[in-house]
N, C-alpha and C positions, 0 to 999 in steps of 0.2 A: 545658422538657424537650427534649431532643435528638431528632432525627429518628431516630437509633437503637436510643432505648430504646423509642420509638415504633411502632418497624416491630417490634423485637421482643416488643414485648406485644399488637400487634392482629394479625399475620401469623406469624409465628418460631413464639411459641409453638403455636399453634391445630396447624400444620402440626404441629412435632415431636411433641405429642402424638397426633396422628391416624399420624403415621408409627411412630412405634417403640411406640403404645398404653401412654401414659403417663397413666393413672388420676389422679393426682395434681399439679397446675398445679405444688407446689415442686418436682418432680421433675426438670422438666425442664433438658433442659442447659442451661447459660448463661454468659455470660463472668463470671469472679470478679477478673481484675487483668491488667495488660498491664503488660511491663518492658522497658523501655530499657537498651543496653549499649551500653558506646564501651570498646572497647580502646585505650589511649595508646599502646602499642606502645614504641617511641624516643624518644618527647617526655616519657618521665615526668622528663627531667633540665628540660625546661623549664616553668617553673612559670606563666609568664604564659602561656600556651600553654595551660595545664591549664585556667588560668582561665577564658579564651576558651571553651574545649570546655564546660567545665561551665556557663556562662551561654548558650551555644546551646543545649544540652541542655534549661536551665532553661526559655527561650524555649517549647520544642519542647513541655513537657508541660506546662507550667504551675507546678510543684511544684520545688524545689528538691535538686536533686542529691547522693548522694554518693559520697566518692572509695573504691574497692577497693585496700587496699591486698595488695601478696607477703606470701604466708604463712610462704614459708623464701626463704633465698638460694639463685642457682640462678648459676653463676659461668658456665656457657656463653651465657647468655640478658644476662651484664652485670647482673642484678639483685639486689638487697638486702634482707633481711628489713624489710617498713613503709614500702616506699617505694610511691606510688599507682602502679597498674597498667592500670585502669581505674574506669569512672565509670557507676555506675546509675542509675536514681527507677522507682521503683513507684507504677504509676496503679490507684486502685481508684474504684469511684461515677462520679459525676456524669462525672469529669475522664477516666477510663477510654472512658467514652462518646465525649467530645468527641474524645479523640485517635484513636478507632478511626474516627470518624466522616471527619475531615479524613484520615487516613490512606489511608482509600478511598477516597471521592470527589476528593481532591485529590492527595495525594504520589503514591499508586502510577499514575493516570494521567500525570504529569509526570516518569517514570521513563524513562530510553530503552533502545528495543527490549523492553517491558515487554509480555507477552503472558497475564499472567494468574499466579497461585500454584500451585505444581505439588501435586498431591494427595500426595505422598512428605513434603510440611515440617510434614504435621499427622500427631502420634506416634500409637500405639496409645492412649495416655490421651485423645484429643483436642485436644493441643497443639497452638497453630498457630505456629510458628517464622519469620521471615521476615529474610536477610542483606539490606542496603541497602548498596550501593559508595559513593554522596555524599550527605551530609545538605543538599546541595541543592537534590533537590525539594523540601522545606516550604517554601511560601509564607511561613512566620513568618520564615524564617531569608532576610535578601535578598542575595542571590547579589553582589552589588556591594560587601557590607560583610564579608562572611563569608571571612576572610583562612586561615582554616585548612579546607580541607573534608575531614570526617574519615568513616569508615564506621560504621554500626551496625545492631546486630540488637534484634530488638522479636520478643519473646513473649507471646501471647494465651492466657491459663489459662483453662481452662473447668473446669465441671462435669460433663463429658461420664463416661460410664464407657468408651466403645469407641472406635476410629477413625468408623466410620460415622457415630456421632452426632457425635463433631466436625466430618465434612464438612459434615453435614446442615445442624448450627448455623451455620456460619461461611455459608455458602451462601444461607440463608434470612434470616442478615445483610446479604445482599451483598458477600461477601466474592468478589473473582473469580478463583474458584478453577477450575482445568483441568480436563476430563475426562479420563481417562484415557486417549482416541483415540490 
């Protein structure tokens, strides 16, 4: 068991319950999946390229990727109905854990001039949104072999029903989220 799923069933929950008086332990908010994005941008013409990105990707989560493909052709953007545009994986359980885990404790300190999550990238639903400029802060990915370094965004879905209880949760995770100062 992960040290996250750990803090949140001996600390997280207790707290969220005593904070917003939550009667019932299923109640409470909790993460349901976290998703990984890469926009290809220009490189959707090069395909070893793609390839690269989607097995750093794969490295990153564990789980194996897939590609987004254009839904119409859009003739100012260069692009083609089918052709990949971008690249996901959706982490749910065990693996969701792991990567929220190493995410905190390790990517977003190895991030530069990184001072914390601003309280604006988690929505009214509780969503926590977070843009990344190089995918190399993950220690899995080693900066030496990593020929392409490309950006991506990582979404945190919760159970929440309001902003509040999103902060709360991500918070009581350890998520280091800003105060509003």
């Amino acid at each position: 068991m992960t040290q996250l799923i750990e803090q949140y069933r001996k600390h997280a929950i207790p707290a969220l319950q005593k904070e917003f008086k939550i009667a019932n332990i299923m109640a409470t908010p909790k993460l349901t999946k976290a998703v990984i994005n890469v926009g290809v941008g220009k490189l959707f013409k090069e395909d070893k390229i793609l390839e690269r990105i989607a097995k750093d990707v794969a490295t990153l989560s564990g789980q194996k990727p897939t590609f987004r493909m254009a839904k119409k052709s859009i003739a100012s953007f260069k692009i083609r109905q089918g052709v990949p545009v971008g690249i996901t994986v959706t982490l749910r359980g065990t693996r969701m854990y792991d990567f929220a885990d190493r995410f905190i404790n390790i990517a977003l300190p190895r991030s530069k001039d990184f001072r914390g999550i601003p309280v604006s990238n988690i929505d009214a639903s509780g969503n926590l949104n977070i843009g990344l400029k190089e995918s190399s802060i993950f220690p899995e990915l080693n900066y030496e072999n990593v020929k392409d370094i490309f950006s991506l965004q990582v979404t945190f879905a919760t159970t929440a029903r309001t902003h509040a209880e999103g902060v709360a949760l991500f918070k009581s995770l350890g998520f280091p989220i800003k105060s509003n100062v």
